[in-house]
C-alpha positions in Angstrom: -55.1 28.9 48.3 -52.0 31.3 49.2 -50.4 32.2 46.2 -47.1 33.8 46.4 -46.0 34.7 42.4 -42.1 36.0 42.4 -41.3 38.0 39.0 -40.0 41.4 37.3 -43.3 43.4 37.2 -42.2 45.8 34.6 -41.2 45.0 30.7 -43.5 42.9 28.6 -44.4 40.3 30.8 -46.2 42.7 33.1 -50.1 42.7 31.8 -50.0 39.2 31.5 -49.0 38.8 35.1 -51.3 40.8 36.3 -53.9 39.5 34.1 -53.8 35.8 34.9 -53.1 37.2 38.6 -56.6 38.7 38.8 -58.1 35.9 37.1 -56.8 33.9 40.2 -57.4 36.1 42.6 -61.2 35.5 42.2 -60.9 32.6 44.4 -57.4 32.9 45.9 -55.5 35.0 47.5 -52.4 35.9 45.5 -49.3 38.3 46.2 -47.0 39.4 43.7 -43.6 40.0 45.1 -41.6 42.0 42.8 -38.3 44.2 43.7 -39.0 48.1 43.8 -37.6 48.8 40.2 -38.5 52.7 40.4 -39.0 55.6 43.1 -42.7 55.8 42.8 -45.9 53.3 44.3 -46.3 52.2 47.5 -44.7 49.4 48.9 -47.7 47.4 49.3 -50.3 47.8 47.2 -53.8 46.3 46.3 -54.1 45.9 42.4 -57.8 43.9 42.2 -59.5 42.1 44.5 -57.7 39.2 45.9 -54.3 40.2 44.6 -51.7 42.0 46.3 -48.2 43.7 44.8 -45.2 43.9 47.0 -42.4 45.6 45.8 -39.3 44.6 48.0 -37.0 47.5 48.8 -33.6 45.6 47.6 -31.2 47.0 45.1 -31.7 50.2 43.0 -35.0 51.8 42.7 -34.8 51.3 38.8 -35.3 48.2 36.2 -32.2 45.9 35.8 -31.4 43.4 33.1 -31.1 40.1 35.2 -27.2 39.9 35.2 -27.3 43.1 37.7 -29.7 41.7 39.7 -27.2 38.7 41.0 -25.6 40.7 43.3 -29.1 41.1 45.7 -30.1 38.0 45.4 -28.9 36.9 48.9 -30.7 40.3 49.8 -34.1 39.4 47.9 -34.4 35.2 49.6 -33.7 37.2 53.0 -36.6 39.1 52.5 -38.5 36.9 50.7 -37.9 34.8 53.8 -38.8 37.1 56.7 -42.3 37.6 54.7 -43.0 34.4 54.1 -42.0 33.6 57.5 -45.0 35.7 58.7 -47.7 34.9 56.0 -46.8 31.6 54.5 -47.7 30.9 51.2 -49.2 27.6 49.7 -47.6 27.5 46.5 -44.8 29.6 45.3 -44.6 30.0 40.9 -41.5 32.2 40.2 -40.8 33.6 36.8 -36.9 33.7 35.3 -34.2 31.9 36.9 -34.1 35.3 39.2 -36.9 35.1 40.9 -36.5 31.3 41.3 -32.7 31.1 43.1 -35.1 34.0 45.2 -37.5 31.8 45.8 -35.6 28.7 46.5 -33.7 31.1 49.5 -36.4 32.8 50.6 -38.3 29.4 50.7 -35.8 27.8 52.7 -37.1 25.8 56.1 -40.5 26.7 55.3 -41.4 23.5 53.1 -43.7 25.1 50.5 -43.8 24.2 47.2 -42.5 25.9 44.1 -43.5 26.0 40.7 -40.9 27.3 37.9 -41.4 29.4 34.7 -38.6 30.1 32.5 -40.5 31.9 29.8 -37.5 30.9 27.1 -34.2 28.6 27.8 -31.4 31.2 28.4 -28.4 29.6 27.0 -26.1 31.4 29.1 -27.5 29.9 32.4 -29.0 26.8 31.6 -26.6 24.9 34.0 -29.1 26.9 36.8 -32.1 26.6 34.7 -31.2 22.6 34.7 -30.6 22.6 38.5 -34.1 24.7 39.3 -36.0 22.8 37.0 -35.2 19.4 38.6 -35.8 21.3 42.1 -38.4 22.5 41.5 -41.8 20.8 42.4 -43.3 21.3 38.3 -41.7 23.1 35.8 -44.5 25.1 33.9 -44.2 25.5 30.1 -46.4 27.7 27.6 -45.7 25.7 25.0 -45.3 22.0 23.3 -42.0 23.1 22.1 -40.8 25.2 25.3 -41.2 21.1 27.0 -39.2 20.3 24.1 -36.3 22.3 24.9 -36.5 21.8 28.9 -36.5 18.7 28.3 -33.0 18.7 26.3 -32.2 20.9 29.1 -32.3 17.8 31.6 -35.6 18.8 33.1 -37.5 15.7 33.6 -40.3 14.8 31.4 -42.7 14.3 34.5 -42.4 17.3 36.1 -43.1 19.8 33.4 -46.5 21.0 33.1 -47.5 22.7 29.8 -50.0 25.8 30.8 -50.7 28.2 27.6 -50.0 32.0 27.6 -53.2 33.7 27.5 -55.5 36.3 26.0 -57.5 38.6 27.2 -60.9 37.4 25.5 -62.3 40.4 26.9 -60.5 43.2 25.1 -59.7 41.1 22.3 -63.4 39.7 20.4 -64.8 39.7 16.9 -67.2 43.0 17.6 -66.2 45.8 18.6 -64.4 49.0 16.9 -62.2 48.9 13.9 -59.4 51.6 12.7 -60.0 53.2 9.4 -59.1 52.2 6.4 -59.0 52.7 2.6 -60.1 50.3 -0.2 -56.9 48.7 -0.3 -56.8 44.7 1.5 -54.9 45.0 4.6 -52.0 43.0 6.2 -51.2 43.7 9.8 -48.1 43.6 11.4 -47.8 44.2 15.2 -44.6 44.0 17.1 -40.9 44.8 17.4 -39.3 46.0 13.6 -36.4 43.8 14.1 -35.5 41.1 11.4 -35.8 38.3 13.7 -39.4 39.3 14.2 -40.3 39.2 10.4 -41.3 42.7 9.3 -38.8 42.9 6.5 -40.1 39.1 5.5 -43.6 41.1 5.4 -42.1 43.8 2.7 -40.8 41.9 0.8 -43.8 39.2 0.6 -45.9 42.4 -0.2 -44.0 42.8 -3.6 -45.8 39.7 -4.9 -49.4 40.8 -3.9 -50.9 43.8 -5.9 -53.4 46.5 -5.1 -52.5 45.1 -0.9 -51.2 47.6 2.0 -49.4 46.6 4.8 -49.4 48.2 8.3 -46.9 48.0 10.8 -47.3 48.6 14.5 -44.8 49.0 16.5 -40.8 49.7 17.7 -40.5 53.7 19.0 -42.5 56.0 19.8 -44.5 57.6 16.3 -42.1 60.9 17.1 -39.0 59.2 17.1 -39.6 57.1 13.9 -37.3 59.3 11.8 -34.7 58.8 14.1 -34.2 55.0 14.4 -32.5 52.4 12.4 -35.1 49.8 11.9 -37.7 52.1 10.6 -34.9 53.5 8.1 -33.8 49.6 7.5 -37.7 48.8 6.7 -38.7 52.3 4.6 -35.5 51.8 2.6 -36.2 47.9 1.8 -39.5 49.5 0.7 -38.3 52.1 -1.2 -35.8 49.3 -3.0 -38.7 47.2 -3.6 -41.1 49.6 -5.1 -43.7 49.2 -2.5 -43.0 52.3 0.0 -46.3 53.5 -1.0 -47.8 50.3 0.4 -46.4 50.0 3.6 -47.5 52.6 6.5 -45.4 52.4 9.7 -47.5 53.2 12.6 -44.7 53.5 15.2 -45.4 52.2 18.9 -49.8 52.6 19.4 -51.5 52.1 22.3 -52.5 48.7 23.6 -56.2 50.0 23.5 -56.0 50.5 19.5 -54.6 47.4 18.8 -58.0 45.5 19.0 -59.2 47.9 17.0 -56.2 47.6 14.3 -57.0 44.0 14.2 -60.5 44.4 13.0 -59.3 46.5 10.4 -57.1 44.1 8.6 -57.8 41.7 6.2 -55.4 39.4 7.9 -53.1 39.5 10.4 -49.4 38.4 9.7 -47.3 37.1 12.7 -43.5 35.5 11.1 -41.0 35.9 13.6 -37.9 33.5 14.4 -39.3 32.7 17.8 -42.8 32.8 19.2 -42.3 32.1 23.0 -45.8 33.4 23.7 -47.4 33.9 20.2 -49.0 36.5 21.8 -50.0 38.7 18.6 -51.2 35.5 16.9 -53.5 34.8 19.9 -54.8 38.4 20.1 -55.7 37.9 15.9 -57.6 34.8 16.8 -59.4 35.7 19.8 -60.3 39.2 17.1 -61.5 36.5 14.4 -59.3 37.8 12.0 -57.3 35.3 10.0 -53.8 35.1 11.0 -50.5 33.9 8.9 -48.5 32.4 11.5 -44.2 31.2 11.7 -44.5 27.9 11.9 -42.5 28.0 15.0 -42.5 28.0 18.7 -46.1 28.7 20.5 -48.0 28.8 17.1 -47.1 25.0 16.8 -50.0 24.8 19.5 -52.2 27.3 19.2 -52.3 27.9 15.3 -53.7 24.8 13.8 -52.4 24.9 10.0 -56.0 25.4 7.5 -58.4 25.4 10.2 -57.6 28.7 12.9 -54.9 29.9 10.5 -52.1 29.3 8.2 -48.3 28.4 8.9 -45.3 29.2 7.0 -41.8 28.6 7.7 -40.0 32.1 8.9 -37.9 33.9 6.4 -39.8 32.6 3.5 -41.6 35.8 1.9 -41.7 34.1 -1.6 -44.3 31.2 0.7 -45.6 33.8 2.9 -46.9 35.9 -0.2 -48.1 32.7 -1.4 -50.6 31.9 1.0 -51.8 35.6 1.8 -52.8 35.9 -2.0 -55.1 32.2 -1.3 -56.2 34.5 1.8 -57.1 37.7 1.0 -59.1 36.6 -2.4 -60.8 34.1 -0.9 -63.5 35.3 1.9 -64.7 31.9 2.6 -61.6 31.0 3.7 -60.7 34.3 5.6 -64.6 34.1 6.9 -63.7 30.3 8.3 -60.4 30.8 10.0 -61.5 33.9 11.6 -64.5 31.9 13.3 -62.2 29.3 13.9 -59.4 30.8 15.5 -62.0 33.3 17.7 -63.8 29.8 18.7 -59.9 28.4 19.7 -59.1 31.6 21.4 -62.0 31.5 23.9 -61.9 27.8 24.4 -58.3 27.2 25.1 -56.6 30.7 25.9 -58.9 32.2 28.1 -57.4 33.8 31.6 -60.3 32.0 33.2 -58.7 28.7 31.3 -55.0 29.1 32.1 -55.8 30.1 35.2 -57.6 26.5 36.1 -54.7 25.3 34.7 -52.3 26.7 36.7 -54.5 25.9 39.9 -54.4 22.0 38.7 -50.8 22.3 38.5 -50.3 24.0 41.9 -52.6 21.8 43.5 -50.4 18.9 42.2 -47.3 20.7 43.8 -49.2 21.0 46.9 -50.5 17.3 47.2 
């Protein structure tokens, strides 16, 4: 197949995107159309074998939140359509309500089908999410309860198409390296520092578990950790709770070492508001390390409550200390859940599975 993928390739959804696009690229030829969003690269570029990045020269050379790109849109169907025109794609899967008003201009006339991800309902333009999703030839969802919320969105039932965010199996396995560590039982954080994303629910859990350490990976850059507001938020919760000497924040580490912080931990703790991808939970599994898991959004799916992990509800820390003191003194159950969860990992969330998946789905477009 011709695949033409239409999405921002900078911010967090980049290594996925390029992941699952090599993955698919094995067999298919796939082109990632992207606007230029900085002065450097070439214009065309070959990124693995079977999958080419074009960045189209249309707007500022420089990322823009997807308000600012509205007014090139018109610019980016046009040249969506003159290249499209030449080498015409089987399938079209755009990412964001962007890239799929692109997509449905630059498809225009050419009567090739398009698949739609949304990644999260965007409350502010769900009357064109509604109207892409019911154009569009399958909506494609990462989640049992993303299809729940397209689905109160007006997108019908039949033409969503639930395809997992993956992990890379690869990078992310039971053997390998581990950080260092002291004698201490280990919690893992890894992530953003803001409350929504649970690291304060973390702290304050950790003031009901005794002789435990917490460590948190993530928001600036280790430098700049003095200097912004969430670390100060999170080291002076710490300090009020008498744990600071417990809680080691790490800063923003490189996607290399967090395999490796992984293995280190006794078990890894994911409690944000919203899990969209449940992307850190995933990573945990696929590391067979036991993970505690919001009992929201993608970890409905892939974290299955007592057998690949546990579930709490967000914002409980009171629970949440609860079941990591079951956890980390009991290493037949941390011993289960980690070869569960790895097992779960390869089986379901594999780029070589969600990438047959999305095939299936395009295929179904196609036909």
């Amino acid at each position: 197949m011709n695949i033409a993928i239409v999405a921002s390739a900078g911010g967090n959804q980049r290594h996925r995107l390029l992941a699952v696009a090599r993955e698919l690229g094995r067999e298919h030829h796939v082109t990632i159309y992207s606007r230029r969003d900085n002065a450097e690269g070439k214009p065309k570029t070959r990124v693995a074998p079977g999958v080419t990045l074009e960045q189209l020269e249309v707007g500022p050379p420089k990322d823009l939140p997807a308000d600012d790109v509205l007014p090139y849109l018109n610019d980016l169907g046009d040249s969506l359509m003159r290249r499209w025109s030449q080498d015409r794609p089987d399938v079209i899967h755009a990412h964001t309500w962007t890239w799929g008003l692109a997509a449905v201009a630059g498809v225009k006339g050419l009567s090739v089908p398009v698949t739609q991800t949304f990644h999260t309902v965007d409350e502010l333009h769900k009357d064109v999410e509604r109207a892409l999703g019911r154009r569009a030839n399958a909506v494609i969802a990462g989640s049992g309860d993303e299809e729940s919320a397209l689905i109160r969105l007006g997108v019908p039932r039949g033409n969503i198409a639930i395809v997992p965010y993956g992990v890379d199996t690869e990078r992310f396995q039971r053997r390998g390296p581990m950080a260092t560590r002291g004698s201490r039982k280990r919690l893992l954080h890894v992530g953003p520092l803001t409350p929504e994303r649970g690291a304060p629910t973390i702290i304050r859990a950790l003031q009901g578990l005794s002789d435990v350490e917490l460590v948190i990976a993530g928001g600036p850059e280790p430098e700049d950790l003095d200097d912004d507001r969430d670390v100060r938020r999170l080291r002076s919760l710490a300090e009020q709770l008498g744990v600071d000497d417990r809680v080691t924040l790490l800063g923003q580490v490189k996607r290399a070492m967090v395999p490796k912080l992984m293995r280190s931990a006794d078990a890894v703790v994911s409690v944000p508001r919203e899990a969209v991808t449940g992307i850190v939970a995933l990573e945990a599994m696929a590391c067979g390390v036991p993970v505690i898991a919001s009992a929201v959004g993608a970890h409905l799916d892939s974290v299955i409550d007592g057998v690949t992990g546990l579930l709490v509800p967000p914002d409980r820390p009171a629970r949440t200390a609860r079941l990591a003191r079951e956890l980390l003194w009991d290493p037949t159950l941390r011993t289960a859940l980690g070869y569960a969860g790895a097992d779960r990992a390869r089986s379901r969330y594999s780029w070589e599975r969600v990438s047959q998946e999305l095939v299936r789905v395009y295929e179904q477009a196609c036909a």
